[in-house]
FIROVO-317351 format. One record per residue (C-alpha): residue number from 1; residue in three letters; x, y, z. Coordinates in nm, 4 decimals, decimal comma. Example, Ala and Ser with C-alpha at 12.3 -4.5 7.8 and 13.67 -1.06 7.14 Angstrom:
<1 'Ala' <1,2300 -0,4500 0,7800>>,
<2 'Ser' <1,3670 -0,1060 0,7140>>,
END
This chain:
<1 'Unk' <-2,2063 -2,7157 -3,6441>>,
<2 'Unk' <-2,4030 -2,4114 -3,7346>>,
<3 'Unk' <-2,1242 -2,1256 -3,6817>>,
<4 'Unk' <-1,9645 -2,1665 -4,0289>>,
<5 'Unk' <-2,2951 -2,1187 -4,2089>>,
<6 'Unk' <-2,4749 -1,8393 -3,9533>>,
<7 'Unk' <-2,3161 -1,5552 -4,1948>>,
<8 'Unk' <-2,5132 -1,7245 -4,4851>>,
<9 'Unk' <-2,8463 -1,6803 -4,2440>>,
<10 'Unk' <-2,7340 -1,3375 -4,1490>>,
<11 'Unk' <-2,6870 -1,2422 -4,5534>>,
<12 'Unk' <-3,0467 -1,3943 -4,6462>>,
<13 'Unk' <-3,2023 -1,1349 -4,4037>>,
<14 'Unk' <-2,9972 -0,8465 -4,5039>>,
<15 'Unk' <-2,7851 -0,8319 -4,1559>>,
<16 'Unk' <-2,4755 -0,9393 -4,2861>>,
<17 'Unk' <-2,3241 -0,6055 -4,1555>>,
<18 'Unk' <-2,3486 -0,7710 -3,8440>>,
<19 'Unk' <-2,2076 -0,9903 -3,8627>>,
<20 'Unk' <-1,9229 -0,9424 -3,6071>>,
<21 'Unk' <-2,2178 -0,9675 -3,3505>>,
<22 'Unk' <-2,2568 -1,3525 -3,4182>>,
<23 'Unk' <-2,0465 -1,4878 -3,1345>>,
<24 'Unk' <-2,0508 -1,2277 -2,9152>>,
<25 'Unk' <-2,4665 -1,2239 -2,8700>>,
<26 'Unk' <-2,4263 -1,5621 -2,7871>>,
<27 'Unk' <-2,1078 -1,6004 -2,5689>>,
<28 'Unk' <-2,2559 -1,3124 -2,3480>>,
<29 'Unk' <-2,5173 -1,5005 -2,1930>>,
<30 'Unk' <-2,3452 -1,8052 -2,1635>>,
<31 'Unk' <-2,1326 -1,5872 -1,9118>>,
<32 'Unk' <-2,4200 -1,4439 -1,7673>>,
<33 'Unk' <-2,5763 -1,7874 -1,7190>>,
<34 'Unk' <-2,1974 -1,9024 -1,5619>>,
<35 'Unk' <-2,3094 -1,8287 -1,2250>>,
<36 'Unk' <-2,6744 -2,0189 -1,2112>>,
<37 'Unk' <-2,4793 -2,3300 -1,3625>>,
<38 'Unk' <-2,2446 -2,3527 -1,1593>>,
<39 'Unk' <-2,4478 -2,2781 -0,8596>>,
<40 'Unk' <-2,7510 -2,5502 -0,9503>>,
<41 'Unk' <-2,4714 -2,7672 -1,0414>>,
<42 'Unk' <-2,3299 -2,7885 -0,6796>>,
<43 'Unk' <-2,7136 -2,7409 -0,5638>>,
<44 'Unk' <-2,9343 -2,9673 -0,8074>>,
<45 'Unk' <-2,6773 -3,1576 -1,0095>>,
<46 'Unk' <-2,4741 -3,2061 -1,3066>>,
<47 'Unk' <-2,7392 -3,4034 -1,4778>>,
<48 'Unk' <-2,9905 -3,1412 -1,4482>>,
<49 'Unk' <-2,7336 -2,8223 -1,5315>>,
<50 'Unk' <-2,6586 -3,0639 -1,8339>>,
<51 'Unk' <-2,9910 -3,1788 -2,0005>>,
<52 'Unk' <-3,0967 -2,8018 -1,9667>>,
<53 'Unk' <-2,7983 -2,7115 -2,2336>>,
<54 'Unk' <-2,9165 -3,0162 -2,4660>>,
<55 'Unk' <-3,3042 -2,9087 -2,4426>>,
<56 'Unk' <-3,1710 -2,5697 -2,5235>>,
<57 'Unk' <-2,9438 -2,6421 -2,8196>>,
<58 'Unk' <-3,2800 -2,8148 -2,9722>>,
<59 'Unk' <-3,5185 -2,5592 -2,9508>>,
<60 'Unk' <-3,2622 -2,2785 -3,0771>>,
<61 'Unk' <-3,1660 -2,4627 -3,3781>>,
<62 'Unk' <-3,5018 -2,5386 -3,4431>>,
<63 'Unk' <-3,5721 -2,2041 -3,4622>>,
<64 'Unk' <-3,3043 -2,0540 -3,7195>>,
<65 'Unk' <-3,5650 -2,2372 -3,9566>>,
<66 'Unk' <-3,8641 -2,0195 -3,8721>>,
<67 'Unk' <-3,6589 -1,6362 -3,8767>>,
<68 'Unk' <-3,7269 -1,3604 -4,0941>>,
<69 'Unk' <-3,5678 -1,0629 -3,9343>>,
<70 'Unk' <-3,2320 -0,9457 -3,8180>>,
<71 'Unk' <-3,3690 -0,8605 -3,4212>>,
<72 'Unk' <-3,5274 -1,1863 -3,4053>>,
<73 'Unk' <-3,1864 -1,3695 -3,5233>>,
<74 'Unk' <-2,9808 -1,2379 -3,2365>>,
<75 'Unk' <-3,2611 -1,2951 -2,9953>>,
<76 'Unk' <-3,2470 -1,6657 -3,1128>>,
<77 'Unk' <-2,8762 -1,6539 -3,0718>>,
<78 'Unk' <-2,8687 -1,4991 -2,7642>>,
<79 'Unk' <-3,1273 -1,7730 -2,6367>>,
<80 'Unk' <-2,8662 -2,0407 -2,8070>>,
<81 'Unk' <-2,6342 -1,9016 -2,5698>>,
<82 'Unk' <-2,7735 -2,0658 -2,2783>>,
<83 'Unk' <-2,6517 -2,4363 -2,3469>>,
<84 'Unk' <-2,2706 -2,3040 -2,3956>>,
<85 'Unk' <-2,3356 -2,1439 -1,9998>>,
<86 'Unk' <-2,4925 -2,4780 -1,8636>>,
<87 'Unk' <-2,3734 -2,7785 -2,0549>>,
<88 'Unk' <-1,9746 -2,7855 -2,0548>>,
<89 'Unk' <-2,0467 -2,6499 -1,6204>>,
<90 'Unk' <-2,2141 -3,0058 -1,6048>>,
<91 'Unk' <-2,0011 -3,2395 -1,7770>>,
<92 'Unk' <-1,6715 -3,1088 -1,6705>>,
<93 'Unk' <-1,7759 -3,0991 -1,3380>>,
<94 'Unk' <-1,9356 -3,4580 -1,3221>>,
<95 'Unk' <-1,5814 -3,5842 -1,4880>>,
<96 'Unk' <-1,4182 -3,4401 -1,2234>>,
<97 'Unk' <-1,6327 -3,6372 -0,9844>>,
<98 'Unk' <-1,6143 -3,9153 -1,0762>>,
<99 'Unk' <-1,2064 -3,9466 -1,1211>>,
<100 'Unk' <-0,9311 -4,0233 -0,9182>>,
<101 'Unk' <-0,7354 -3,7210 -0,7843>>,
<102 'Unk' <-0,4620 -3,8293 -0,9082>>,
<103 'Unk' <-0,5562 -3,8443 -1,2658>>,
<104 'Unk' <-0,7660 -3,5185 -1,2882>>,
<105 'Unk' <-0,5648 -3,3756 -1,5601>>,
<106 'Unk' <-0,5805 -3,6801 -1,7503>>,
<107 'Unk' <-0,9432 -3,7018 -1,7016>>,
<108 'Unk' <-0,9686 -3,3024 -1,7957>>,
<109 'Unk' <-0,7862 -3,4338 -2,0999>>,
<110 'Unk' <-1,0159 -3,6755 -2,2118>>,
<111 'Unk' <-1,3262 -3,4514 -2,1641>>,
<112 'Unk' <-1,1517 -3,1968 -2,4191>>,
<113 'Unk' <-1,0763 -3,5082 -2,6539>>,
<114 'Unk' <-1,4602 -3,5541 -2,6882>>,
<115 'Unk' <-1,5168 -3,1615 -2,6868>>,
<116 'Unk' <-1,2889 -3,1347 -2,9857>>,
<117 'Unk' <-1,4197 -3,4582 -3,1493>>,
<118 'Unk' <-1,7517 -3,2627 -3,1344>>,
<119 'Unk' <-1,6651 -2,9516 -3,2267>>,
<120 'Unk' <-1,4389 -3,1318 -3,5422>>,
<121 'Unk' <-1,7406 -3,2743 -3,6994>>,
<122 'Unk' <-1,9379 -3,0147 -3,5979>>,
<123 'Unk' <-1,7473 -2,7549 -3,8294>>,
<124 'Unk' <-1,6802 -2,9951 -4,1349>>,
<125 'Unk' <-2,0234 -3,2016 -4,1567>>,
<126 'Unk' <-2,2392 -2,8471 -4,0769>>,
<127 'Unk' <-2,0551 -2,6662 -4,3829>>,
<128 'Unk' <-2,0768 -3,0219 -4,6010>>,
<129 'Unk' <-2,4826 -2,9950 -4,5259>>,
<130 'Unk' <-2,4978 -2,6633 -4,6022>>,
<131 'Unk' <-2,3125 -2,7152 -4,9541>>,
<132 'Unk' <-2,4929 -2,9900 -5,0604>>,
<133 'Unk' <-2,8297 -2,9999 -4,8941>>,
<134 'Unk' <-2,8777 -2,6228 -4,7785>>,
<135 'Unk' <-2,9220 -2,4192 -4,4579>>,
<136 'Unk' <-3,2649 -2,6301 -4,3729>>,
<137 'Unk' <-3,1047 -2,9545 -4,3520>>,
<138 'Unk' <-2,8200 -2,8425 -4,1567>>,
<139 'Unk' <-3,0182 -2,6897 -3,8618>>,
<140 'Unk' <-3,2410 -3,0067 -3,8591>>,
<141 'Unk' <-2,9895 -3,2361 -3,7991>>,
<142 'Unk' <-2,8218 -2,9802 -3,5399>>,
<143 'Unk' <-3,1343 -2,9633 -3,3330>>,
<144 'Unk' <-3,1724 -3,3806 -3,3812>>,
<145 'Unk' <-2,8248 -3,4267 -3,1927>>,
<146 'Unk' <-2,9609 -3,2042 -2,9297>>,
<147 'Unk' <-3,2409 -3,4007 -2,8644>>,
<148 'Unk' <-2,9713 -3,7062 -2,8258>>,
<149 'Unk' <-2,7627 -3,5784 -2,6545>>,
<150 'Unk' <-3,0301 -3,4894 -2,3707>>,
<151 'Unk' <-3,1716 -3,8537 -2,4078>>,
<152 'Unk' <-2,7616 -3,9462 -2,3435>>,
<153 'Unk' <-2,7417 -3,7193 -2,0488>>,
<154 'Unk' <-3,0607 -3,8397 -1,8538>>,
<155 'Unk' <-2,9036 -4,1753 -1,8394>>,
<156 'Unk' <-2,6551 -4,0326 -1,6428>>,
<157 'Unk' <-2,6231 -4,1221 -1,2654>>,
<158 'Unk' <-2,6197 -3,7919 -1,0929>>,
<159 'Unk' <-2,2390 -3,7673 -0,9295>>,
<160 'Unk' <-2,2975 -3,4975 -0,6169>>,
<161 'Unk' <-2,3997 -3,6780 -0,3092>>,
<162 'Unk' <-2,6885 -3,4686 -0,1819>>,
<163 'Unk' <-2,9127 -3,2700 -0,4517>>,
<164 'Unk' <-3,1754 -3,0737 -0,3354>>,
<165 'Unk' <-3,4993 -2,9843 -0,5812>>,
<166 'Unk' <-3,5216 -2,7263 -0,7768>>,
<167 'Unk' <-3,6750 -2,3440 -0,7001>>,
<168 'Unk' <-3,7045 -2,0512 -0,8745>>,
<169 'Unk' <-3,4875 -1,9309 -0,5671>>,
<170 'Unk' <-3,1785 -2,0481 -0,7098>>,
<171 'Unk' <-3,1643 -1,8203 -0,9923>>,
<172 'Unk' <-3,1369 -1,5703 -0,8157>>,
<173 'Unk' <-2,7570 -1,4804 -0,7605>>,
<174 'Unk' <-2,5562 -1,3250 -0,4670>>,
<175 'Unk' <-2,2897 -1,1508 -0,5153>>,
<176 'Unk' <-2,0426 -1,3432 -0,3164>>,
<177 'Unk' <-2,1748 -1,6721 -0,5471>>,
<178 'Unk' <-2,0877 -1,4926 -0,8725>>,
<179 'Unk' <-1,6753 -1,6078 -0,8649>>,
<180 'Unk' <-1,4926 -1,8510 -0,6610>>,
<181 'Unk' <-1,1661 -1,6417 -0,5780>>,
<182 'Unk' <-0,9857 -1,9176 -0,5578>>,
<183 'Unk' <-0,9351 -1,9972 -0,8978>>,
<184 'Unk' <-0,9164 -1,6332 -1,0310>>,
<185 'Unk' <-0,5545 -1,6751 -1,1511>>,
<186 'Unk' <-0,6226 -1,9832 -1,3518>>,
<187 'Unk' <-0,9569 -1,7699 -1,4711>>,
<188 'Unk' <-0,7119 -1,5035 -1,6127>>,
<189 'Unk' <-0,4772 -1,7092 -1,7474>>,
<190 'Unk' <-0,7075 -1,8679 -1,9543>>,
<191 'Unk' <-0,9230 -1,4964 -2,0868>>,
<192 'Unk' <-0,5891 -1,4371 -2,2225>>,
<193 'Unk' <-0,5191 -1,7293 -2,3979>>,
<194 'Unk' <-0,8846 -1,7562 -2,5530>>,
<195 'Unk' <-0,8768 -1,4656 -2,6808>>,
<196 'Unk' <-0,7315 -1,6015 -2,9832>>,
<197 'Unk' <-1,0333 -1,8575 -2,9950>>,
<198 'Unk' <-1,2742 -1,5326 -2,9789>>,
<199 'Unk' <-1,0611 -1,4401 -3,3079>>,
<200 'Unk' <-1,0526 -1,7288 -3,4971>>,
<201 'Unk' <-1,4107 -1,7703 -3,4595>>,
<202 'Unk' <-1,5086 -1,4810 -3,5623>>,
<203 'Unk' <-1,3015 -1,4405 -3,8413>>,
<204 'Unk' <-1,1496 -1,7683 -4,0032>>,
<205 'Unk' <-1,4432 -1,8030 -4,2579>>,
<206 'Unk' <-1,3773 -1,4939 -4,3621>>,
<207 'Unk' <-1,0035 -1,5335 -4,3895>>,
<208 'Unk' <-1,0459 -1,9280 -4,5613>>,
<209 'Unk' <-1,2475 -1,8171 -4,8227>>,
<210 'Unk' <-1,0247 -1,4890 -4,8668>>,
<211 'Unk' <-0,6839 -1,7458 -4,9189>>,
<212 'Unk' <-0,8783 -1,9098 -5,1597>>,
<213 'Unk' <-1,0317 -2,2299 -4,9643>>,
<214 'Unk' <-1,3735 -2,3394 -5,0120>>,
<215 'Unk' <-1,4452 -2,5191 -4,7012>>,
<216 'Unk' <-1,4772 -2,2931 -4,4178>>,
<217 'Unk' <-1,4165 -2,5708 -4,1914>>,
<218 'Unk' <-1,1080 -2,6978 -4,2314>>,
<219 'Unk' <-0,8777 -2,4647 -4,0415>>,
<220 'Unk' <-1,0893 -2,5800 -3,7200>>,
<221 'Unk' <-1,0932 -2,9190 -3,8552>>,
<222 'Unk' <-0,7065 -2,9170 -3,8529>>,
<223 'Unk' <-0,7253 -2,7732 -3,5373>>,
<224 'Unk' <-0,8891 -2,9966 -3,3494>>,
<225 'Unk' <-0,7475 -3,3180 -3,4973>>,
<226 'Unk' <-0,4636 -3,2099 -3,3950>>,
<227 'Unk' <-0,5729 -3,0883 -3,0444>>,
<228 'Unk' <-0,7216 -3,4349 -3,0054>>,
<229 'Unk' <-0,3417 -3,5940 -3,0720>>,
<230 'Unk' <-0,1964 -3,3834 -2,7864>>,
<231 'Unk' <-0,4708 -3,4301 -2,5379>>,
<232 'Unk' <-0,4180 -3,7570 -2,5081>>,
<233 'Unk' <-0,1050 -3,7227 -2,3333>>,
<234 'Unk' <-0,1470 -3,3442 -2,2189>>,
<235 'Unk' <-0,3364 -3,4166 -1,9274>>,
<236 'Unk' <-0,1513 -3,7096 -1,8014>>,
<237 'Unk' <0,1695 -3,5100 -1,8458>>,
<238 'Unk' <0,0238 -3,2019 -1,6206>>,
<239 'Unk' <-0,0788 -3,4632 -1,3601>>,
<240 'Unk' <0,3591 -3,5927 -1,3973>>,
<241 'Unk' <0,5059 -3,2346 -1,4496>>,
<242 'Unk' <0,3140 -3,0170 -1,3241>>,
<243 'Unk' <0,0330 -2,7492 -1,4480>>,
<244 'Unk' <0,2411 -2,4563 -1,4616>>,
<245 'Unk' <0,4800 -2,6169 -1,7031>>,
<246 'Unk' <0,2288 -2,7993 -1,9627>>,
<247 'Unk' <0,0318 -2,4412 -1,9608>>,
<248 'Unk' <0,3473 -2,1969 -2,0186>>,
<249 'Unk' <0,4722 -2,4772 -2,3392>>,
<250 'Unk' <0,0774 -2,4171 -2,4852>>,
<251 'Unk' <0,0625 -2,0569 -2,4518>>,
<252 'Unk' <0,4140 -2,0158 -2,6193>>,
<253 'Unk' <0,2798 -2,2654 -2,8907>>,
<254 'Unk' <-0,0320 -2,1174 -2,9336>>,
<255 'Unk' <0,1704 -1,7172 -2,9838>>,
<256 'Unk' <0,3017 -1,9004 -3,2484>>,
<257 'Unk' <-0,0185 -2,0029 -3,4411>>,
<258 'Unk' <-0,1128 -1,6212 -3,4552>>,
<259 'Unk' <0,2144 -1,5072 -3,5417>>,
<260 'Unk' <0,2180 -1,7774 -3,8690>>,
<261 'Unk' <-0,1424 -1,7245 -3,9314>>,
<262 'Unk' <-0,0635 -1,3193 -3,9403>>,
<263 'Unk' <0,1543 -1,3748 -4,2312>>,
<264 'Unk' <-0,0482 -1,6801 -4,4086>>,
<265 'Unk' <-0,1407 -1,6400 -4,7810>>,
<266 'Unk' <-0,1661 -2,0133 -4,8483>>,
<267 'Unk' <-0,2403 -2,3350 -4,7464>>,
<268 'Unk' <0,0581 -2,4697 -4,6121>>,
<269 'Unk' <0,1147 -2,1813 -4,3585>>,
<270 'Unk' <-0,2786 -2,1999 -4,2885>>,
<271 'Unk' <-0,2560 -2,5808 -4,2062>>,
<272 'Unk' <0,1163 -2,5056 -4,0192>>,
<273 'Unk' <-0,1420 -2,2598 -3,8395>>,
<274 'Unk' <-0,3687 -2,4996 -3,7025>>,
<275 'Unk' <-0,1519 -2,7813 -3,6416>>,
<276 'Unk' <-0,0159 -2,4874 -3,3834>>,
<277 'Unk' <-0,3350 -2,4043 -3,2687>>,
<278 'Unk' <-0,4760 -2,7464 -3,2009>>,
<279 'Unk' <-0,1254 -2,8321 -3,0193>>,
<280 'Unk' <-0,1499 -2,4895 -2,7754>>,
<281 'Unk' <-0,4731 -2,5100 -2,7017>>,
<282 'Unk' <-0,4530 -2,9254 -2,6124>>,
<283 'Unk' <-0,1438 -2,8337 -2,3997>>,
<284 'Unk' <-0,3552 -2,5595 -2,2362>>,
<285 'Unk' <-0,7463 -2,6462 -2,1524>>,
<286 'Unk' <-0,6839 -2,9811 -1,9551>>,
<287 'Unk' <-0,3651 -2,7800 -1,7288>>,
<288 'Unk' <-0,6088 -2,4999 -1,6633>>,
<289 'Unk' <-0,9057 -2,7069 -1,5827>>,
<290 'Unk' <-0,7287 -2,9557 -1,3764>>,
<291 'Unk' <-0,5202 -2,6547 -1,1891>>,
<292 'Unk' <-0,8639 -2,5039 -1,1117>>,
<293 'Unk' <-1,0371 -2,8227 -0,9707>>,
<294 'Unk' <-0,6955 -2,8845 -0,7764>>,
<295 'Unk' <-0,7609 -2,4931 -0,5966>>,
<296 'Unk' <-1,1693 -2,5400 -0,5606>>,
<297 'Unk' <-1,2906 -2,7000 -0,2014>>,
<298 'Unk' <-1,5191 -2,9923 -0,2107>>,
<299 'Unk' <-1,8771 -2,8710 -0,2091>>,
<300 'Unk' <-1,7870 -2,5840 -0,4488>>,
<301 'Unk' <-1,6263 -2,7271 -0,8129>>,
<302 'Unk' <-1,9491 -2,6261 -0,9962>>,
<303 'Unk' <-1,8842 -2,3044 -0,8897>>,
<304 'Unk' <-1,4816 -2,3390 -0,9734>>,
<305 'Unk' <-1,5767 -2,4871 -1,3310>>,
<306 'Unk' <-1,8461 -2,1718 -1,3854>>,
<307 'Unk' <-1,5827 -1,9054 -1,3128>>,
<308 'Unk' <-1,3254 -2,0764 -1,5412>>,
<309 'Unk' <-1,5809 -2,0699 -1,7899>>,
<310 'Unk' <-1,7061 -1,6780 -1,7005>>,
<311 'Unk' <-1,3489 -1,6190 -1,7760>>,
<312 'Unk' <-1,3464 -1,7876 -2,0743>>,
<313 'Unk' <-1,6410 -1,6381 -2,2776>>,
<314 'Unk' <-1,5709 -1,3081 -2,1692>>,
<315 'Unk' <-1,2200 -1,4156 -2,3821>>,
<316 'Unk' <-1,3927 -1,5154 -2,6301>>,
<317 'Unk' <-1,6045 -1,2082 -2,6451>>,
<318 'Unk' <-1,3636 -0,9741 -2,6426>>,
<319 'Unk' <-1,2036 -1,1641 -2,8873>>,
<320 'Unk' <-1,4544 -1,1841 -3,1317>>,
<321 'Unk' <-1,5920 -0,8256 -3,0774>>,
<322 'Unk' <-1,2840 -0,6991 -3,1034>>,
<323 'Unk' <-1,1304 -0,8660 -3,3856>>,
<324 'Unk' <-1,3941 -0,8626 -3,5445>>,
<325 'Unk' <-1,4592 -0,5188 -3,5184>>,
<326 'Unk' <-1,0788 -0,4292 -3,6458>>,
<327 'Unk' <-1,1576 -0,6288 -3,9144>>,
<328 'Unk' <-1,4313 -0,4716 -4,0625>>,
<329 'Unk' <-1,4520 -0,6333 -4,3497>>,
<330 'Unk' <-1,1621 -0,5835 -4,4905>>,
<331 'Unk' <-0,8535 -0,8350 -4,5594>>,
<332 'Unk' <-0,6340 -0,6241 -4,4764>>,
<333 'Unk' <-0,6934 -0,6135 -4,1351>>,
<334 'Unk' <-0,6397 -0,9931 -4,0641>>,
<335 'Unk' <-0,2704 -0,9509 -3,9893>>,
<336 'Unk' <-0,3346 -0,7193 -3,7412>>,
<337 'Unk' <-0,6025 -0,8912 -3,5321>>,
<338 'Unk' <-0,4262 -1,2105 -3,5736>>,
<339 'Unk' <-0,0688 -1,0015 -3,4018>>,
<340 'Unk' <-0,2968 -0,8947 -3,1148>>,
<341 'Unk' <-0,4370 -1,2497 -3,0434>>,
<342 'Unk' <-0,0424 -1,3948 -3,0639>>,
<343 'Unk' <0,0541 -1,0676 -2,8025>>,
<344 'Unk' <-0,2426 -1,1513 -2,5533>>,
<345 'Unk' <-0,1587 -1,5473 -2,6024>>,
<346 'Unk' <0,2303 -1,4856 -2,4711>>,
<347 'Unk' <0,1343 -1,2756 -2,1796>>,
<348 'Unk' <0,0401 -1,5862 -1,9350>>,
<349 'Unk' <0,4409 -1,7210 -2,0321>>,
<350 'Unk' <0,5063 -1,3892 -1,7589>>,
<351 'Unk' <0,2781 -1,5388 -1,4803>>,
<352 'Unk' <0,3547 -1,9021 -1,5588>>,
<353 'Unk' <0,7485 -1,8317 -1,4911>>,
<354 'Unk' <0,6977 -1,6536 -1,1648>>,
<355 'Unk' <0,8494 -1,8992 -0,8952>>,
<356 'Unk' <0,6349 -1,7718 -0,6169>>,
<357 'Unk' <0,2956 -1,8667 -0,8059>>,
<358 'Unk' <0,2382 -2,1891 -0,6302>>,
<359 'Unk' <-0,0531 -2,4349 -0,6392>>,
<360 'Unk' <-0,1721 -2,5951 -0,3391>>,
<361 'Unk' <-0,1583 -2,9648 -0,2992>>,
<362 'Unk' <-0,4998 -3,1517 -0,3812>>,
<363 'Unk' <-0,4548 -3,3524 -0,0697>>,
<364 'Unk' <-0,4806 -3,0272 0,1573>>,
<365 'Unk' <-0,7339 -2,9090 -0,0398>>,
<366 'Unk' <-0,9340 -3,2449 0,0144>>,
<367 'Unk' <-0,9093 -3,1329 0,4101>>,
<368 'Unk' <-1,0937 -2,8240 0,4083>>,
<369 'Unk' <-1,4418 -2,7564 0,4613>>,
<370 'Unk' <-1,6260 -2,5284 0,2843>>,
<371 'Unk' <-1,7881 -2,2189 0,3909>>,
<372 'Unk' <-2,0381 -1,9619 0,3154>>,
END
């Protein structure tokens, strides 16, 4: 909700030359959080990993009202950064819990439904505050829905059998508890493909209001209504065809959206864009998720879900930095960081065709007990 409009902040404060730092100060310690999220996850709970992210998201949005200076803007970002590292280890987690092993992807699918639901309004209703009610309102009504969505969490029946209470201990992290090795492939697979994410949130404001579109939103709007559309069946069809498959037809889809969006000067290529983007990007997330869960052992999927998500930010902030970076403010640029994104987005097709990747059953994996 706030990302379209952080720019405006930045400007009022005379940092907008930095702006390029927006989503990387934040997406780097939601990776450095990964670890301790996914290991109090396992350890504490998904409840607990998940109500931290909400309480978070409150107080952080609370306190872009209250900042006067560039330093303090990032520190506040960086601090925002927190509920992206604990939140999303919690819920996908507890999803996977609480499903049938047979329908994980489905059930991967459905948590991304609700993610892009989110994130949809999120983008749309954050820039329609800003327009019509200013930068004030906006953040007050993004630090209200953290405070429900916390109330929403601690309803929650905690899913993990045995939870122990929580020490100080536990935040401290061992090396061998930083990755699960298992799902390092999967991890890869999906830096590559986010990438583009990394890209198009750092620069699609930019480029909208450079085409001539007011509403900053709407390419992410398009995005993920269409997303939504595809994950609906996207994670029931990896569950009937296979992960490799449904993630090699979203990567190819997705090189597509950069390629268009690379050579887009109006609105019909922009939306044609999106539509693309949404599409890759449902085929993707619930394949990769679910493949993941399918390689973690029982005992560890908080850890599984963390490194996925280690994977992804540090996608997201190369893309961004990067990108953004290139761009430099200047339009001329776009093309070329949206021909990078495409490039990075069609490597995984390489790994995904390889016949002797294979993924191991669930119902072996469901056999093995975990060790230290």
């Amino acid at each position: 909700m706030v990302i379209p409009d952080l720019p405006v902040l930045l400007k009022q404060i005379e940092g907008q030359q930095y702006s390029w730092l927006i989503i990387p100060s934040f997406a780097i310690i939601a990776l450095v959080t990964r670890p301790i999220s996914g290991k109090l996850s396992d350890k504490v709970g998904r409840v607990f990993v998940m109500c931290i992210g909400a309480i978070v998201t409150a107080l952080a949005c609370t306190f872009y009202l209250f900042i006067p200076f560039v330093y303090l803007f990032f520190i506040n970002r960086a601090f925002h950064g927190i509920c992206a590292g604990f939140t999303p280890t919690g819920f996908t987690a507890y999803a996977d819990d609480i499903v049938p092993l047979q329908k994980r992807g489905e059930a991967m699918g459905i948590v991304g439904i609700f993610n892009n639901i989110g994130n949809a309004f999120g983008w749309v209703i954050g820039s329609k505050c800003t327009n019509m009610f200013g930068l004030d309102i906006m953040f007050m009504i993004a630090a209200s829905l953290g405070v429900i969505a916390y109330i929403l969490f601690s309803t929650l029946k905690e899913s993990i059998p045995h939870k122990s209470s929580f020490s100080l201990k536990m935040l401290m992290i061992r090396k061998h508890e930083l990755l699960e090795r298992r799902v390092l492939l999967p991890g890869f697979i999906l830096f590559l493909v986010v990438f583009s994410s990394g890209a198009i949130l750092a620069l699609i404001a930019d480029f909208t209001t450079n085409i001539g579109i007011k509403n900053k939103g709407m390419y992410m709007a398009i995005y993920i209504l269409s997303s939504l559309v595809v994950r609906f069946m996207a994670g029931r069809w990896s569950d009937q065809f296979g992960r490799k498959r449904i993630a090699l037809l979203g990567s190819l889809i997705l090189c597509m959206s950069m390629i268009v969006l690379a050579f887009t000067h109006e609105i019909y290529m922009y939306s044609l864009s999106s539509v693309l983007f949404g599409v890759g990007f449902g085929l993707i997330s619930p394949s990769i998720f679910a493949w993941a869960a399918d390689l973690s052992l029982p005992g560890y999927k908080g850890k599984a879900v963390g490194t996925l998500f280690i994977f992804l930010e540090i996608g997201i902030i190369a893309g961004s930095s990067v990108t953004g970076l290139l761009y430099n403010n200047n339009p001329a640029n776009f093309s070329i960081c949206f021909l990078i994104s495409g490039v990075l987005a069609f490597i995984p097709v390489f790994f995904l065709l390889d016949r002797r990747l294979k993924i191991r059953p669930v119902k072996y994996l469901q056999e093995e007990v975990p060790v230290d």
